[in-house]
GUMAR-931624 format. One record per residue (C-alpha): x, y, z. Coordinates in steps of 0.001 Angstrom, whole numbers, padded with zeros to 6 digits, always signed. Example, Ala and Ser with C-alpha at 12.3 -4.5 7.8 and 13.67 -1.06 7.14 Angstrom:
# GUMAR-931624
+012300-004500+007800
+013670-001060+007140
***
This chain:
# GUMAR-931624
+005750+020588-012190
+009602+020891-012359
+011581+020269-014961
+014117+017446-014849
+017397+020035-015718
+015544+022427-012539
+015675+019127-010602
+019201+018776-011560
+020092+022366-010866
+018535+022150-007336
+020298+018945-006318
+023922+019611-007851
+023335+023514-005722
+023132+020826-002516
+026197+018251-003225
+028159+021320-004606
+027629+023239-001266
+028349+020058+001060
+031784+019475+002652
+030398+016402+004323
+031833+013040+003642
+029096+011993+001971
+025830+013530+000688
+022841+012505-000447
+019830+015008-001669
+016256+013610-002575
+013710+015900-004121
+009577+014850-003676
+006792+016475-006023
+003754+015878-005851
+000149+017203-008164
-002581+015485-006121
-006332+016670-006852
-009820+015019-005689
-013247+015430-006240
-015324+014522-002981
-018711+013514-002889
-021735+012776-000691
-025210+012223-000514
-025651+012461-003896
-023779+015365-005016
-019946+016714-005602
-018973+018753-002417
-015965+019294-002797
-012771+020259-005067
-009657+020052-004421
-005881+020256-005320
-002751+020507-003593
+000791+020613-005222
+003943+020647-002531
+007541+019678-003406
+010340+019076-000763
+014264+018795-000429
+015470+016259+001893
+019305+015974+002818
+021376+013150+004288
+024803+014712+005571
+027472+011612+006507
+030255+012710+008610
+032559+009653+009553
+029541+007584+011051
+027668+010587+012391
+024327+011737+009786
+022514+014934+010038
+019330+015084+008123
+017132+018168+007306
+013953+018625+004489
+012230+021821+003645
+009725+022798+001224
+012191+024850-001010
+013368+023127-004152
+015451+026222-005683
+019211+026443-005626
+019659+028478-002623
+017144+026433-000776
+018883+023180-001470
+022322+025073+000218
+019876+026218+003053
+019131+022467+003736
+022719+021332+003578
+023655+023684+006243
+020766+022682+008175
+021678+019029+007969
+025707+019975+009037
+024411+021288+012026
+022332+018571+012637
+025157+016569+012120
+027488+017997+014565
+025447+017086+017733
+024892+013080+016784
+026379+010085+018300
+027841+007494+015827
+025627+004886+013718
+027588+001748+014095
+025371+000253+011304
+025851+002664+009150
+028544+001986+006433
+028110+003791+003574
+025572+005627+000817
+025271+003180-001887
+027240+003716-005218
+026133+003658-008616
+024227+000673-009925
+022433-000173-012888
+018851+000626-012860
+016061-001372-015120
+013556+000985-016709
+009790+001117-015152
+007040+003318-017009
+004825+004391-013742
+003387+007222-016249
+000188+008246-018173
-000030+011654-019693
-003703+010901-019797
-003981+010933-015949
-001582+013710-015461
-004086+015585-017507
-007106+014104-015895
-009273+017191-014877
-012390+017813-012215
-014909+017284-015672
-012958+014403-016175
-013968+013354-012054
-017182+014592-012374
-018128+012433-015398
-016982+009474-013243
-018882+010368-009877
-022384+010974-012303
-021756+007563-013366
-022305+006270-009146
-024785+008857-008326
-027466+008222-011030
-027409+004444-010184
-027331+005108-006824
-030760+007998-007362
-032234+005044-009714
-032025+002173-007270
-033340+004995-003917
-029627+004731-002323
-027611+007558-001500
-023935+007527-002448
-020420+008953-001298
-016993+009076-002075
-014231+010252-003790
-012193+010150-007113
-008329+010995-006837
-005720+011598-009318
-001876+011608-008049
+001052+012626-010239
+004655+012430-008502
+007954+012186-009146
+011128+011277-007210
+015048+012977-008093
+017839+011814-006039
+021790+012521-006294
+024270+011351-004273
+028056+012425-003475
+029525+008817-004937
+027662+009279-008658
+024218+008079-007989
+021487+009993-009884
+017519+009021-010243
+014910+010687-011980
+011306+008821-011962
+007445+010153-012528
+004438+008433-011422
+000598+008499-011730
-002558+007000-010449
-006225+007376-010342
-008211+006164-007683
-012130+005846-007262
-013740+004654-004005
-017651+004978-003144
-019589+003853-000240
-023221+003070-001065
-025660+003319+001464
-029582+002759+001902
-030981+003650+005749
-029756+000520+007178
-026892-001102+004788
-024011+000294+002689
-022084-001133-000129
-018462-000537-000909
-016511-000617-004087
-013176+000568-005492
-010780+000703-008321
-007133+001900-009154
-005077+002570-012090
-001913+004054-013740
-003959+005186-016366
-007302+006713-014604
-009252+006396-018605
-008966+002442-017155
-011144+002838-014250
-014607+001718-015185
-017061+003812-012768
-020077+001799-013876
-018275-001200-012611
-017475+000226-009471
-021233+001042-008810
-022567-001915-009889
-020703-003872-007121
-021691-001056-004397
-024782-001200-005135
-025512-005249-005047
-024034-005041-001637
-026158-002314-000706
-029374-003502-002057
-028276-007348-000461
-027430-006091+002776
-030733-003981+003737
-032273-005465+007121
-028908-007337+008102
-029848-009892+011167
-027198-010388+014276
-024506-012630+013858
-023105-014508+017214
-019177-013601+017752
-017340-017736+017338
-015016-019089+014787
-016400-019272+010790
-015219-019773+007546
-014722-016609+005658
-014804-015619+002632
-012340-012314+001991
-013137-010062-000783
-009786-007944-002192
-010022-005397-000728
-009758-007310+002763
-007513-009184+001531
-005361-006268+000857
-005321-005801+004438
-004266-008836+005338
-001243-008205+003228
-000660-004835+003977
+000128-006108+007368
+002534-008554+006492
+004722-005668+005026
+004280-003865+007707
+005343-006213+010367
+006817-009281+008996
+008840-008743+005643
+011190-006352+006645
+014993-006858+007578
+015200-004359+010618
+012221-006248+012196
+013781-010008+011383
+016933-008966+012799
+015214-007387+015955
+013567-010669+016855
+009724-009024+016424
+008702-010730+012758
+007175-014439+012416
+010119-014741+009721
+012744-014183+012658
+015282-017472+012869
+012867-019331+010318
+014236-018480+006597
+013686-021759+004735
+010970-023092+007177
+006830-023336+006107
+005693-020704+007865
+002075-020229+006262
+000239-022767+004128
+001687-024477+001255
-000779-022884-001599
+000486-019549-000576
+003272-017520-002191
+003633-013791-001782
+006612-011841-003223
+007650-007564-003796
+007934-006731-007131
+008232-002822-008066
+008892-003582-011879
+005917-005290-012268
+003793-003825-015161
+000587-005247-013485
+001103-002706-010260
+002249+001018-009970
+005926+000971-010670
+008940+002749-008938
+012475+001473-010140
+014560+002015-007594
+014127+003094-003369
+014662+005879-001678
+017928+005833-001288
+018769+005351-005832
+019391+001225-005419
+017577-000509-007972
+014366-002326-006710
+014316-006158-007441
+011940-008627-007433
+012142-010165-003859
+010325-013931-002560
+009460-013534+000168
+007089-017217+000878
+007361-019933-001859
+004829-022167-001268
+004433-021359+002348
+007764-021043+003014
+009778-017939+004222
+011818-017779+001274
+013555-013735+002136
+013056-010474+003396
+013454-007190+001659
+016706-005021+002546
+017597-001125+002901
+021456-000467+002698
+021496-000239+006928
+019778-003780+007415
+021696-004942+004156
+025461-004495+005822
+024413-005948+008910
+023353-008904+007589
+026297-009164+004897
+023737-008845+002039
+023257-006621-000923
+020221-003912-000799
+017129-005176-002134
+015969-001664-003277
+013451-001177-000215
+015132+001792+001495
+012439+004662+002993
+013842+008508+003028
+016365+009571+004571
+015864+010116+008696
+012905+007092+008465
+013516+004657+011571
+011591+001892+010688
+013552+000184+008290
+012635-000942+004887
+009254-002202+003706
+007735-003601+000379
+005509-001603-001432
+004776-003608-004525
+003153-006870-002805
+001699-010068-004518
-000145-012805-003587
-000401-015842-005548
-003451-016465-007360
-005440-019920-007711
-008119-020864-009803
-011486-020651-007971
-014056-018229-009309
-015908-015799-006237
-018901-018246-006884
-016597-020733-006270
-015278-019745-003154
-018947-019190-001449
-020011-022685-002794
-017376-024015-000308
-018599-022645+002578
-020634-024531+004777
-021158-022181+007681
-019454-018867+007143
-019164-014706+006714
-018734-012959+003042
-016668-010003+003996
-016453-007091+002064
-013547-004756+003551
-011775-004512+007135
-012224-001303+008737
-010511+000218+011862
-007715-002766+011935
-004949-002335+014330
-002136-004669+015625
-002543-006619+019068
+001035-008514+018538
+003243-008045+016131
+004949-011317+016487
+001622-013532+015098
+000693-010502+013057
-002412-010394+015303
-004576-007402+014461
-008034-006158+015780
-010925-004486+013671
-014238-004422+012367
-016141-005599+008843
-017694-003152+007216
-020100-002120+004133
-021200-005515+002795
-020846-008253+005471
-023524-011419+004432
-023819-014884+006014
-023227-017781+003977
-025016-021393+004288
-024273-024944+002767
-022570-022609+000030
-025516-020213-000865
-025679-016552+000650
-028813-016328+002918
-028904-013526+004733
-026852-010049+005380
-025174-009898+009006
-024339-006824+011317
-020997-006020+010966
-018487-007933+013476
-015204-007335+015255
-012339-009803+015122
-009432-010457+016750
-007148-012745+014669
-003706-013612+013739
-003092-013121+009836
-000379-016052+010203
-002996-018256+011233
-005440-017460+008928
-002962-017898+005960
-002372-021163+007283
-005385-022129+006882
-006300-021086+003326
-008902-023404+001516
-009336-022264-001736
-007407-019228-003676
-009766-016392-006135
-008123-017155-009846
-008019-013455-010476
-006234-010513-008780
-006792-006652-008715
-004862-003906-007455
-005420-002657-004219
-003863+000996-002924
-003236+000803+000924
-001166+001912+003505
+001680+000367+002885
+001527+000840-001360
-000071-001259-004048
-001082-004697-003778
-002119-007227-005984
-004462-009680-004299
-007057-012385-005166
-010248-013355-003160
-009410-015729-000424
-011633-018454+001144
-010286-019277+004763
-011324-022168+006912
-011049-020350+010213
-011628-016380+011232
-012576-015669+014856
-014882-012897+015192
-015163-011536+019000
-017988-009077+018728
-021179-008146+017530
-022276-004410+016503
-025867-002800+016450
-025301-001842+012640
***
């Protein structure tokens, strides 16, 4: 990958060339390589490595922005002309007041040499692991093992500079016999921590539990959430509910209710990118420092992550949660949390009288934004519960169901949290157990 002075070079080439009033150049790489596999057997190899320039021009309140994949000296000019032009034929941003400035920034390790050197033996040693279990208990497996090394350069015209380099591994697997399928996943800074045997052994109860699954009738249940749902759940708070731009536009539950319980009182959920239990990144997109952020304190909305846009509007300081440049959603956490409690997974089925054990959410998309109510389906690993004792596995359902709700109706809280990579970033979650999930559907599978 580049070196930090050809980083350097390439971004003082682009605030050298500028005659804007303000400039700001960011510089992506990226090392990403996967082994895929299916029905028993590695299928595929691959690797990709792409690095980009991306250029924020400011002229009085007008902004040009242009990115290409050159990251060489007279690339970076190439961009800067490209974002003057662009500039030229804008109207004025009357939020915009200014690139941020210099500000300390606390150090964040997001790095392991081991994964960076992580090879396709290294994978393949990992998928053997899943496919012999799977072969020794007549199940066929698929799925993939990642690895990701990144890093992030920005410089700005008013003294801001960034340098930061990331890894993670990440190992997913679907196990399936000819009518059920078991899921499992792990991820990790360090990809020598994920535990492959661990991984299958959970894929492969679920598989093995959830052969001949009976119908379930659509209606109301408890449910029990495994992580990886739960990820979901949270995944969709970011995206709709935490952020400034969509407080201030009137379309998040948090709109006009900061200091009001909003979900129940057991549940606390706050952004933390220099956290050493998640995948760090000090500082945002746009070089301000990333802070810790609470966002619900025992059920109540206790703040909402800024960018520098949302921050001046509001009179507030960034909160570090700026996307790139030319991005019009606003900012967004990507370093989530949810509270833990202290029930055990046994635990949380013992307290179900009636209820669904659900393994992941698949397919989920919003229905309205405002109660964070989202469609989508369960999928691989989906079992009825009974007077607290698993009794049978279940097709897999659809629901309909507002995430506000169901936080508000939390019963019991999974004492232990893993890291979850989704959409939105990396999540730390714990099994929930929620009184109420409506399910509207019933599938043939």
């Amino acid at each position: 990958m580049l070196t930090e002075p050809e980083i350097k070079r390439a971004l003082d080439a682009a605030l050298a060339h500028s005659r804007a009033d303000q400039t700001e150049v960011l510089l992506f790489e990226t090392d990403a390589a996967l082994t895929r596999f299916a029905n028993n057997e590695i299928h595929q190899n691959v690797a990709e490595r792409d690095a980009s320039l991306l250029v924020r021009l400011v002229v009085g309140r007008k902004i040009g922005v242009a990115s290409l994949n050159r990251t060489d000296e007279a690339g970076a000019r190439l961009a800067v002309d490209r974002a003057s032009e662009l500039a030229r034929f804008q109207v004025d941003n009357p939020d915009f007041q200014s690139l941020p400035g210099p500000k300390p920034v606390s150090p964040a390790n997001g790095y392991s040499e081991a994964t960076a050197a992580f090879n396709p033996e290294d994978r393949a040693r990992g998928v053997a692991v899943i496919v012999r279990r799977a072969l020794e208990n007549n199940l066929v497996a698929a799925g993939a093992f990642s690895t990701n090394v990144s890093q992030v350069a920005l410089a700005n015209s008013l003294g801001v500079y960034r340098h930061h380099r990331s890894t993670h591994g990440d190992l997913t697997t679907v196990i399936m016999s000819e009518d059920s399928s078991g899921y499992a996943g792990q991820v990790a800074m360090d990809a020598r921590d994920i535990d492959p045997d661990a991984v299958t052994r959970v894929a492969v109860d679920k598989a093995l539990r959830g052969r001949n699954p009976q119908a379930a009738e659509p209606g109301d249940y408890e449910v029990v959430l495994d992580e990886h749902a739960v990820c979901d759940v949270i995944d969709f708070f970011g995206y709709l509910g935490f952020g400034a731009k969509a407080v201030q536009e009137g379309r998040s539950f948090m709109s006009g209710r900061l200091g009001e319980r909003v979900l129940g009182e057991n549940i606390s959920i706050w952004d933390d990118g220099l956290a050493a239990d998640t995948i760090p990144m000090p500082f945002d997109y746009e070089g301000v420092p990333r802070r810790r952020v609470e966002l619900i304190r025992d059920g109540k909305a206790a703040g909402i992550v800024y960018d520098t846009v949302t921050a001046a509007k509001d009179g507030k300081e960034s909160t570090g949660h700026g996307l790139p440049a030319g991005s019009t959603f606003g900012p967004v956490p990507a370093h989530l949390h949810l509270g833990t409690g202290t029930a055990t997974k046994e635990d949380l089925i013992a307290s179900v009288r009636r209820g669904i054990w659900v393994t992941r959410f698949w397919y989920t998309r919003t229905v309205h934004p405002l109660s964070i109510t989202v469609t989508g389906m369960t999928r691989d690993g989906t079992f009825l519960i009974e007077n607290g004792e698993i009794v049978a596995p279940v097709r897999n359902l659809r629901f309909t169901q507002s995430y506000v709700e169901a936080l508000n109706s939390v019963d019991l809280i999974g004492r232990e949290a893993t890291l979850e990579h989704d959409f939105m970033g990396f999540n730390r979650v714990p099994a929930l157990k929620i009184a109420k999930w409506t399910f509207t559907g019933a599938t043939e599978y």
